[in-house]
PQR file of N, CA, C, O and H, with PARSE charges and radii, in Angstrom:
ATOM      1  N   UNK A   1     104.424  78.396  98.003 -0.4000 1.5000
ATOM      2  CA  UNK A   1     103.871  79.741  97.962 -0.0000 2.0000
ATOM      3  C   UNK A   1     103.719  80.314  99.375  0.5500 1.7000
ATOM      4  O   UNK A   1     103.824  81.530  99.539 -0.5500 1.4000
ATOM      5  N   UNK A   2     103.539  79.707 100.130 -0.4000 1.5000
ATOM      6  CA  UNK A   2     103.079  79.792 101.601 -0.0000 2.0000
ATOM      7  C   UNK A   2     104.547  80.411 102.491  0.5500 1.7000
ATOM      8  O   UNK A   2     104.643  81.117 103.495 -0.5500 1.4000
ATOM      9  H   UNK A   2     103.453  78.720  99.996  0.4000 1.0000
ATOM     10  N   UNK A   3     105.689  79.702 101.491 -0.4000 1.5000
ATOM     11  CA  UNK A   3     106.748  79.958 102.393 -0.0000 2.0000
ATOM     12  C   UNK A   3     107.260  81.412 101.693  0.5500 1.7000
ATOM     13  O   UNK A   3     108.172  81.941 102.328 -0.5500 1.4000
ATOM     14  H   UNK A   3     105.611  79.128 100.676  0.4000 1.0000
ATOM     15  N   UNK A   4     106.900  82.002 100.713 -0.4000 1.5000
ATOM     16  CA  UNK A   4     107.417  83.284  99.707 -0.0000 2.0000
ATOM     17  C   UNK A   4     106.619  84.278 100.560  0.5500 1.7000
ATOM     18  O   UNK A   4     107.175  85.359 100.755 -0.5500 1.4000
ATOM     19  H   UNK A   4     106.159  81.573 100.197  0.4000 1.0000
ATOM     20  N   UNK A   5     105.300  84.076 101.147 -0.4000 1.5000
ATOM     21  CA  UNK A   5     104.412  85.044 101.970 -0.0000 2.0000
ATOM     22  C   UNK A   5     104.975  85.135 103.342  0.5500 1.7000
ATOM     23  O   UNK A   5     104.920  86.155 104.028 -0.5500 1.4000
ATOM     24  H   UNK A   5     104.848  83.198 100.989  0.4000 1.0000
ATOM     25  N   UNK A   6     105.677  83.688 103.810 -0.4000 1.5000
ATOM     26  CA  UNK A   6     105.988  84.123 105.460 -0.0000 2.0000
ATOM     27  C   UNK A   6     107.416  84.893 105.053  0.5500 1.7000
ATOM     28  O   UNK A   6     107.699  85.702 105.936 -0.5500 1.4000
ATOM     29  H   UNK A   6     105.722  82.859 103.253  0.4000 1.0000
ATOM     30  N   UNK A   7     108.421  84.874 103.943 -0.4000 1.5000
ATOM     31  CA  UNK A   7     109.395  85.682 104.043 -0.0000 2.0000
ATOM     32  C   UNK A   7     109.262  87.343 103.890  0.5500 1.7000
ATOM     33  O   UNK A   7     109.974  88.292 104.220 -0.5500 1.4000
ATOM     34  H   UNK A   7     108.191  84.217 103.225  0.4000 1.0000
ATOM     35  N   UNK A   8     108.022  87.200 103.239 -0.4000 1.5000
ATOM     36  CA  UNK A   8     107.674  88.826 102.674 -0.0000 2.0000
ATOM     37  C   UNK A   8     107.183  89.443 103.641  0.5500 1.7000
ATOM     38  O   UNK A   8     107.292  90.670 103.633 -0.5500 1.4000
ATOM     39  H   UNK A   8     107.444  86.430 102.971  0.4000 1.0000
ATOM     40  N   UNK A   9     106.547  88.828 104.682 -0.4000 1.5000
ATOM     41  CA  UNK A   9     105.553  89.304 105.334 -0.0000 2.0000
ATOM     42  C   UNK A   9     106.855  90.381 106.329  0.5500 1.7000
ATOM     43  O   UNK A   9     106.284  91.435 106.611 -0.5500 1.4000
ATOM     44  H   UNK A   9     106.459  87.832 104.689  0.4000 1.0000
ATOM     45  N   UNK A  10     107.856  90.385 106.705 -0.4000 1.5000
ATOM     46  CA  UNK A  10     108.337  91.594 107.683 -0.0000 2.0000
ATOM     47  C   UNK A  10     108.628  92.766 106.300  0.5500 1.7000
ATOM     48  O   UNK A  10     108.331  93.958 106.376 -0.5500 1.4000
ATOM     49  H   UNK A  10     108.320  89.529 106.476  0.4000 1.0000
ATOM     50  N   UNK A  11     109.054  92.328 105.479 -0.4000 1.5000
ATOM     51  CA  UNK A  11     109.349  93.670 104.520 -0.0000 2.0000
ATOM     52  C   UNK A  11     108.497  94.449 103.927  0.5500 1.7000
ATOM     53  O   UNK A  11     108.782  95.441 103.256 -0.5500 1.4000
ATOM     54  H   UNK A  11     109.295  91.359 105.418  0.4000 1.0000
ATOM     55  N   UNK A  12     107.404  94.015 104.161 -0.4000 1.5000
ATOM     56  CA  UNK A  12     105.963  94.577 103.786 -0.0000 2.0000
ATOM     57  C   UNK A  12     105.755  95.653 105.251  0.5500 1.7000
ATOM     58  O   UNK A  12     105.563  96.868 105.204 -0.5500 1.4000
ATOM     59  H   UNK A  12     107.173  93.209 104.706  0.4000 1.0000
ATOM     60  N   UNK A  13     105.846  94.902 106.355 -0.4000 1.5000
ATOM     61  CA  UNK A  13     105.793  95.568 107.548 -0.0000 2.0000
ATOM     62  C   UNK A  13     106.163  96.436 107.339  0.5500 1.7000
ATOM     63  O   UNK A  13     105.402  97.400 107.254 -0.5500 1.4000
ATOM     64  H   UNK A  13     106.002  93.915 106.393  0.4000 1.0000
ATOM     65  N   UNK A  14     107.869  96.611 107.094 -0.4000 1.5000
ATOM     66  CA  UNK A  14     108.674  97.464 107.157 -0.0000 2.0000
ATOM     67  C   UNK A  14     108.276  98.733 106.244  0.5500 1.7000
ATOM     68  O   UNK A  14     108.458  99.935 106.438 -0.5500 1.4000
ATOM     69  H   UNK A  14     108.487  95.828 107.163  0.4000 1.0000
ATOM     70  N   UNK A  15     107.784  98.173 105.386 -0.4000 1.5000
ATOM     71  CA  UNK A  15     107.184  99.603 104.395 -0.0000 2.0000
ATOM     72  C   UNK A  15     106.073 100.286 104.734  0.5500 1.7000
ATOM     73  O   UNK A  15     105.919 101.504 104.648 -0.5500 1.4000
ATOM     74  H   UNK A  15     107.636  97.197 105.229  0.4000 1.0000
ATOM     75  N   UNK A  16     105.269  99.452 105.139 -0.4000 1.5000
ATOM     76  CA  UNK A  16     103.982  99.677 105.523 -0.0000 2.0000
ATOM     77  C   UNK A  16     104.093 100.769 106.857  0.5500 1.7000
ATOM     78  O   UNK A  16     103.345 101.738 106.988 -0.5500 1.4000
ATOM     79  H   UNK A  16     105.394  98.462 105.209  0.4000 1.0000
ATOM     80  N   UNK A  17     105.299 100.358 107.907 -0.4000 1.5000
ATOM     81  CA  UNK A  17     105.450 101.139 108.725 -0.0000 2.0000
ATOM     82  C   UNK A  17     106.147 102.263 108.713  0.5500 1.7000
ATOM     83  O   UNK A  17     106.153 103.036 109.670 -0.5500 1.4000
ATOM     84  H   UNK A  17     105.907  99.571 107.800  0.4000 1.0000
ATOM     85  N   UNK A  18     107.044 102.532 107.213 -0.4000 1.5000
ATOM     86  CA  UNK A  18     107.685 103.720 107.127 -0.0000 2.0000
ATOM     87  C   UNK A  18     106.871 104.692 106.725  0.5500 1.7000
ATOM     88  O   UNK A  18     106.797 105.785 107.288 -0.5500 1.4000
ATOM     89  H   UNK A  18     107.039 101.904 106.434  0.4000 1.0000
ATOM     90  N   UNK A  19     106.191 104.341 105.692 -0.4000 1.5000
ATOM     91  CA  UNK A  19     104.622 105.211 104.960 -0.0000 2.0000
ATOM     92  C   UNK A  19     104.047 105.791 106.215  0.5500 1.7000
ATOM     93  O   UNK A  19     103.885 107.000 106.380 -0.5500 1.4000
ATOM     94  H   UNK A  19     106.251 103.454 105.234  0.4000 1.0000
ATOM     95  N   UNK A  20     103.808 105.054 106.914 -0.4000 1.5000
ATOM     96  CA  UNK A  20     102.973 105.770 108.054 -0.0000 2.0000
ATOM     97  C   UNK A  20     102.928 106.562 109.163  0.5500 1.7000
ATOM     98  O   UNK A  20     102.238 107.353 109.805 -0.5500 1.4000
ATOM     99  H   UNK A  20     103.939 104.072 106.781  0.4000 1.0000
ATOM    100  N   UNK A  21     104.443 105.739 109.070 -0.4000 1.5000
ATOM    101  CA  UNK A  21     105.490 107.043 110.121 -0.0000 2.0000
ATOM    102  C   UNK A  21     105.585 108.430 108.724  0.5500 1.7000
ATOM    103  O   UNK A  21     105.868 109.565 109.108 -0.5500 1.4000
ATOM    104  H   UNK A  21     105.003 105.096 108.548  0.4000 1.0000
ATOM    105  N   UNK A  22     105.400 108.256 107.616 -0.4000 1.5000
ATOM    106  CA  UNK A  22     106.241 109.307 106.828 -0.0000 2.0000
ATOM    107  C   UNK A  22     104.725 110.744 106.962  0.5500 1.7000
ATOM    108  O   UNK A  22     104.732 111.975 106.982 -0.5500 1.4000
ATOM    109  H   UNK A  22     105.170 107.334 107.304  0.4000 1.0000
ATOM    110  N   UNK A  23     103.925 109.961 107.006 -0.4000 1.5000
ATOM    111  CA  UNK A  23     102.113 110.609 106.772 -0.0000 2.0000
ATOM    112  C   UNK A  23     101.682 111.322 108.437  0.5500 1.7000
ATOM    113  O   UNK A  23     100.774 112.084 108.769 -0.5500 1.4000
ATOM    114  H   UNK A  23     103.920 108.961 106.990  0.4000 1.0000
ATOM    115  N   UNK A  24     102.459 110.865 108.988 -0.4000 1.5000
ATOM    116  CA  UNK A  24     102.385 111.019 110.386 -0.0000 2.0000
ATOM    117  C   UNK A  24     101.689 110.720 111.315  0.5500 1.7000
ATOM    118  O   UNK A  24     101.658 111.228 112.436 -0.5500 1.4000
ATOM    119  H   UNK A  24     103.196 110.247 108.718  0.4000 1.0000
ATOM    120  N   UNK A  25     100.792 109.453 110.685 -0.4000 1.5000
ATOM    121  CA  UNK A  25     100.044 108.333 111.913 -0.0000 2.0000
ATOM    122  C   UNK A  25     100.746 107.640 113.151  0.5500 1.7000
ATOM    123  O   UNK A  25     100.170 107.143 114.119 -0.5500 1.4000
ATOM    124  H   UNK A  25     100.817 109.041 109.775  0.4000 1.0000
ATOM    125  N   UNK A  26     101.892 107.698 112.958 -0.4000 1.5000
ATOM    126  CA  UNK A  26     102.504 107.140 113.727 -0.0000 2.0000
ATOM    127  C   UNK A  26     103.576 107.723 114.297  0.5500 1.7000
ATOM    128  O   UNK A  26     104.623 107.884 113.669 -0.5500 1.4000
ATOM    129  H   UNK A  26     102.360 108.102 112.172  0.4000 1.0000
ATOM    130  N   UNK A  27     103.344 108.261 116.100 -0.4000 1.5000
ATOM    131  CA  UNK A  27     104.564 109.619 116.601 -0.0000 2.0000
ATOM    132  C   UNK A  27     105.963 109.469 116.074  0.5500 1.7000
ATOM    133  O   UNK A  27     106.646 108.445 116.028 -0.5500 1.4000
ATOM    134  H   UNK A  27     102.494 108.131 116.609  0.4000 1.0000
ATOM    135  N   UNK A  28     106.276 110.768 115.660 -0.4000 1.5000
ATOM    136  CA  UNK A  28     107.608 110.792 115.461 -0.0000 2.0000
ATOM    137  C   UNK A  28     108.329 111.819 116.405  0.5500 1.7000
ATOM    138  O   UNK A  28     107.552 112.254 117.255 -0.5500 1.4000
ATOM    139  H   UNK A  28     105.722 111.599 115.697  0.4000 1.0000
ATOM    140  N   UNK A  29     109.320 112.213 116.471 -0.4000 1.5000
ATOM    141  CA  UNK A  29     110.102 113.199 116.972 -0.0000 2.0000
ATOM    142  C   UNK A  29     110.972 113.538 115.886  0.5500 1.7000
ATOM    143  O   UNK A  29     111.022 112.952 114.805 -0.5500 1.4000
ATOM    144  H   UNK A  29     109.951 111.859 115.780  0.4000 1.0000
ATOM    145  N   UNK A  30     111.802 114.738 116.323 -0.4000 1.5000
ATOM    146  CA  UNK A  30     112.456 115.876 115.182 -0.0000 2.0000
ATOM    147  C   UNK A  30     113.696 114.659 114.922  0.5500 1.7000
ATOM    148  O   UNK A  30     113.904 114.122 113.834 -0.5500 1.4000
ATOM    149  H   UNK A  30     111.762 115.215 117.201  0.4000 1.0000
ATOM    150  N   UNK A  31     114.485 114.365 116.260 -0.4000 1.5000
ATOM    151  CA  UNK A  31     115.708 113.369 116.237 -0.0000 2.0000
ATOM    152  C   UNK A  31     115.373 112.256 115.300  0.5500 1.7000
ATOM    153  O   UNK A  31     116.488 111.860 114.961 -0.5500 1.4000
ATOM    154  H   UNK A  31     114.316 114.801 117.144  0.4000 1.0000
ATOM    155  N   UNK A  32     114.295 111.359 114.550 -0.4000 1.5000
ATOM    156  CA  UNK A  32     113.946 110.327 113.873 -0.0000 2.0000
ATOM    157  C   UNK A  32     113.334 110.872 112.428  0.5500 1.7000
ATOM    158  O   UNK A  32     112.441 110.308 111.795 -0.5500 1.4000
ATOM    159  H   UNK A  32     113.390 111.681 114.826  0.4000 1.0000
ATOM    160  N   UNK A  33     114.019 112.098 112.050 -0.4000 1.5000
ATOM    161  CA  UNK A  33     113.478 112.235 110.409 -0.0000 2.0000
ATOM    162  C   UNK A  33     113.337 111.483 109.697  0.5500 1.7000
ATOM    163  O   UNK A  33     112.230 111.241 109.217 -0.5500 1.4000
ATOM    164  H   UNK A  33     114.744 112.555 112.564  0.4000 1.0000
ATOM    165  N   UNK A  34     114.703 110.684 109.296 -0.4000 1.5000
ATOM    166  CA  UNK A  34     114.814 109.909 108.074 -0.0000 2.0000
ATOM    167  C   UNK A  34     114.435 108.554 108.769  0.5500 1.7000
ATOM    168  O   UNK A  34     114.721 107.723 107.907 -0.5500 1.4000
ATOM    169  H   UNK A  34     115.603 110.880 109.686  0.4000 1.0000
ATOM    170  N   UNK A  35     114.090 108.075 109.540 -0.4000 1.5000
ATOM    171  CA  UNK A  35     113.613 106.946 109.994 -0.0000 2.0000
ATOM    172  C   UNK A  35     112.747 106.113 109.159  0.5500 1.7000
ATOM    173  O   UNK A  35     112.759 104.882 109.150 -0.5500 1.4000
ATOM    174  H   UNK A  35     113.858 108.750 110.241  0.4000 1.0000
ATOM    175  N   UNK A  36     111.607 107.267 108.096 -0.4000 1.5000
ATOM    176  CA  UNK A  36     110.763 106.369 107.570 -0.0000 2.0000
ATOM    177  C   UNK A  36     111.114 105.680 105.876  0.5500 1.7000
ATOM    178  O   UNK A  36     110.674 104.808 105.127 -0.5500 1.4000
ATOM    179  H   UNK A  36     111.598 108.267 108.103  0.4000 1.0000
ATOM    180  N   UNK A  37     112.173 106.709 105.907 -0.4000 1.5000
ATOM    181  CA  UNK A  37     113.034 106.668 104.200 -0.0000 2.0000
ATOM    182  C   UNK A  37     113.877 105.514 104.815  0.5500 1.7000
ATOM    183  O   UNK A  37     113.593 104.450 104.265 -0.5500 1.4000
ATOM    184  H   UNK A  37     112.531 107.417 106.516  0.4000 1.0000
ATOM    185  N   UNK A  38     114.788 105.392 105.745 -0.4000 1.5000
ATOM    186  CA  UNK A  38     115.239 104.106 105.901 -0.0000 2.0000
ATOM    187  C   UNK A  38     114.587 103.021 106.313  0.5500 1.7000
ATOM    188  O   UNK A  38     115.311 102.034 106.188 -0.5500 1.4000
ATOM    189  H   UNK A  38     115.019 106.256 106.192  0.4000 1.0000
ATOM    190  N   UNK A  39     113.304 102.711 106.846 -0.4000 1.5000
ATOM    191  CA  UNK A  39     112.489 101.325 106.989 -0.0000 2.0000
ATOM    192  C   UNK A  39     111.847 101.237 105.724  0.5500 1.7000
ATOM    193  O   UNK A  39     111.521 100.062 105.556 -0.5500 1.4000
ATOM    194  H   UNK A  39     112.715 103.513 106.947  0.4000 1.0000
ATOM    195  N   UNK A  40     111.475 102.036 104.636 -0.4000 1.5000
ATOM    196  CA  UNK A  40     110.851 102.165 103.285 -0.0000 2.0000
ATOM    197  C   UNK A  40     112.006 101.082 102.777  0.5500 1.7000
ATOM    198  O   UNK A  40     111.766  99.915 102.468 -0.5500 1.4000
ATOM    199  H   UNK A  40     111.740 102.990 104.773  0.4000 1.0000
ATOM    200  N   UNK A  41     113.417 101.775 102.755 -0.4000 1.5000
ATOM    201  CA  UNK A  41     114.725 101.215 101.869 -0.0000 2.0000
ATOM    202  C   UNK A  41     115.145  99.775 102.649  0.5500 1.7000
ATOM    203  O   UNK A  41     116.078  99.273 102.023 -0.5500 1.4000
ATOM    204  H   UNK A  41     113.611 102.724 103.006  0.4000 1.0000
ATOM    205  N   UNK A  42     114.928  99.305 103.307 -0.4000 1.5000
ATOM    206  CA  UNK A  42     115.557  98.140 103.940 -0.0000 2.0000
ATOM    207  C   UNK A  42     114.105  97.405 103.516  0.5500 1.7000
ATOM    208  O   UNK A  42     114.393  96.241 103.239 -0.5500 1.4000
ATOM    209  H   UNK A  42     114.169  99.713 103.815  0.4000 1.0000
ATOM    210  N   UNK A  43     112.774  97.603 103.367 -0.4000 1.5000
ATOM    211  CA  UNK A  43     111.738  96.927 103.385 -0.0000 2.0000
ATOM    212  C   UNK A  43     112.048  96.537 101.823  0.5500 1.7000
ATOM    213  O   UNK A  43     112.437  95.450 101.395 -0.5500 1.4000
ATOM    214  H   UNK A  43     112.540  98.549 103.592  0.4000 1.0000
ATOM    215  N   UNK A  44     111.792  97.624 101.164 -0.4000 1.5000
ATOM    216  CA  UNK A  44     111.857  97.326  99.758 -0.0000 2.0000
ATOM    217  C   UNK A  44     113.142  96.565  98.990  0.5500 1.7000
ATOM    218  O   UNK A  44     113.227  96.407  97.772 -0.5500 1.4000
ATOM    219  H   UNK A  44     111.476  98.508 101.511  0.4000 1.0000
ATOM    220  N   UNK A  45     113.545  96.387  99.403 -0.4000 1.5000
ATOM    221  CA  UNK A  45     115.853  95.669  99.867 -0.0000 2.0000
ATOM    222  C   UNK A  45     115.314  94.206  99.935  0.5500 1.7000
ATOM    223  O   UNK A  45     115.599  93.398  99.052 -0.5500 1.4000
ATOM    224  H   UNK A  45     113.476  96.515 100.392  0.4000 1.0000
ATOM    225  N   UNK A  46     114.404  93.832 101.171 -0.4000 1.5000
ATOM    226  CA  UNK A  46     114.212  92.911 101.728 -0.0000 2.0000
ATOM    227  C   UNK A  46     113.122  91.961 100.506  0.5500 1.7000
ATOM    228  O   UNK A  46     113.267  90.765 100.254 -0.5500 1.4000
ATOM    229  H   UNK A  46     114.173  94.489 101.889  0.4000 1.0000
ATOM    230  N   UNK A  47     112.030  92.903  99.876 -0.4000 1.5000
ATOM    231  CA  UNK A  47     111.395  92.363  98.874 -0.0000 2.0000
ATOM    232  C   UNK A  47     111.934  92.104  98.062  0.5500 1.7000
ATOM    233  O   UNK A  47     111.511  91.033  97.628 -0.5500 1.4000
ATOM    234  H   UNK A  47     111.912  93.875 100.081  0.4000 1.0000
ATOM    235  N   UNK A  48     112.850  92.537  97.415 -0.4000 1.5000
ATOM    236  CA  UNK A  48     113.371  92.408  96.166 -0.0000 2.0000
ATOM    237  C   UNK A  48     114.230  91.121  96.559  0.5500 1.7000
ATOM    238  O   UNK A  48     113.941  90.099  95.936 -0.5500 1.4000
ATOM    239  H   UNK A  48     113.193  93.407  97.767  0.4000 1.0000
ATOM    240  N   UNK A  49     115.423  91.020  97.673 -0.4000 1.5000
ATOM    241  CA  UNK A  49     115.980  89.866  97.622 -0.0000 2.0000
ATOM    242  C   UNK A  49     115.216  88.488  97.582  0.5500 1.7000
ATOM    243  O   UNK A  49     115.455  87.539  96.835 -0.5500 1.4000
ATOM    244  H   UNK A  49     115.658  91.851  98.178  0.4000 1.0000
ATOM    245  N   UNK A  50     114.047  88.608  98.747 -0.4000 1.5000
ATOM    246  CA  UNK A  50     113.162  87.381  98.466 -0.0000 2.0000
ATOM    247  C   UNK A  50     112.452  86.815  96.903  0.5500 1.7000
ATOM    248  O   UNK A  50     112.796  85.768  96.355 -0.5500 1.4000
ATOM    249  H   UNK A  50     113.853  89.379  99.353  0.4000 1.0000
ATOM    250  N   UNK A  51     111.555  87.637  96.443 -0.4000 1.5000
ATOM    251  CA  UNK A  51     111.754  87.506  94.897 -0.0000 2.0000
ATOM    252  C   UNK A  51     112.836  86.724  94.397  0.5500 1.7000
ATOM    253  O   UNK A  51     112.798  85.518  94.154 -0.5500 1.4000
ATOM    254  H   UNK A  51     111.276  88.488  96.888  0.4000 1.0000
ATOM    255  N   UNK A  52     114.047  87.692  94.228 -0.4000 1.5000
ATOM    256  CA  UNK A  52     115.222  87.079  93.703 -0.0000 2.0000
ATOM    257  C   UNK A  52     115.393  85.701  94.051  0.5500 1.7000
ATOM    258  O   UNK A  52     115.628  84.849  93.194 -0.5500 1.4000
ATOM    259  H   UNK A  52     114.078  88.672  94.426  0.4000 1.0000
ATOM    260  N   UNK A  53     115.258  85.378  95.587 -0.4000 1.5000
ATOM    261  CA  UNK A  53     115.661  84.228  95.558 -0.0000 2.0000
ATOM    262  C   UNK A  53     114.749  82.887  95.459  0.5500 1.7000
ATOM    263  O   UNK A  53     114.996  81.748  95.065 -0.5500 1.4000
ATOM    264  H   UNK A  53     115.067  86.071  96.283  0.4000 1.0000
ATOM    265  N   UNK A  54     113.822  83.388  95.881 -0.4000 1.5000
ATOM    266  CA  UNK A  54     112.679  82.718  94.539 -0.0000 2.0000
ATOM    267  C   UNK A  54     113.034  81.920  93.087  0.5500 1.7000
ATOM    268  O   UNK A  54     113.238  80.771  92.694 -0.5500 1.4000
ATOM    269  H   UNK A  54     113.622  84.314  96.201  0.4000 1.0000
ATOM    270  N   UNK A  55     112.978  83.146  92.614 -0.4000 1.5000
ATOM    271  CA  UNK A  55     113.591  83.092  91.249 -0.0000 2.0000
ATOM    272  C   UNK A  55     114.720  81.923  90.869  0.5500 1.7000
ATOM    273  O   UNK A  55     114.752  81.000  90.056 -0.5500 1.4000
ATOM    274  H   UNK A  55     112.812  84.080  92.933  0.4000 1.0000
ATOM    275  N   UNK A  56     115.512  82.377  91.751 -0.4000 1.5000
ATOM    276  CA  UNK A  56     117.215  81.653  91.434 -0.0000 2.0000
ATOM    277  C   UNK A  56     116.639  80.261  92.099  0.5500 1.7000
ATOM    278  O   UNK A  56     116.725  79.513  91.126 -0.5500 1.4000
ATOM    279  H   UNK A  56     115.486  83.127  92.412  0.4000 1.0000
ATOM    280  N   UNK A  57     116.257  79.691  92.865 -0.4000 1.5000
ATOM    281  CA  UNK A  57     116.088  78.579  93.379 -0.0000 2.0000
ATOM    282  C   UNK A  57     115.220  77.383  93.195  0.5500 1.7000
ATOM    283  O   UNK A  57     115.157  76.247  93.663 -0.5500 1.4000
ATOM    284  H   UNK A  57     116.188  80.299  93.656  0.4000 1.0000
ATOM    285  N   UNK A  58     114.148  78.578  91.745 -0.4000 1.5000
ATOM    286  CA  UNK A  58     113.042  77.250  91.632 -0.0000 2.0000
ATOM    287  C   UNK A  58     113.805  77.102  89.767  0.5500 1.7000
ATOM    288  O   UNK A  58     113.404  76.224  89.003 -0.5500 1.4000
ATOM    289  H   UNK A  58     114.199  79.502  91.365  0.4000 1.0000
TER
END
């Protein structure tokens, strides 16, 4: 279980940090719009494969 939390733990980041860039806690500039829709989509990418491979391996 320990090892399913250290894989999750950057794709959580990754979402966690697009949300916040998206709300605007966190500076953005005009040049980095979609910045937070793509760390959202690679985070949530990243959860789902871990799961999966979870899944397939136990």
């Amino acid at each position: 279980m320990n090892e399913l939390l250290q894989k999750l733990l950057i794709p959580i980041i990754l979402v966690v940090s697009g949300i916040l860039l998206k709300k605007g806690y966190i500076p953005n500039t005009k040049s980095e719009g979609k910045l937070w829709l793509f760390l959202v989509i690679v985070g949530c990418v990243g959860i789902v494969l871990d799961i999966l491979l979870v899944f397939v391996s136990s």
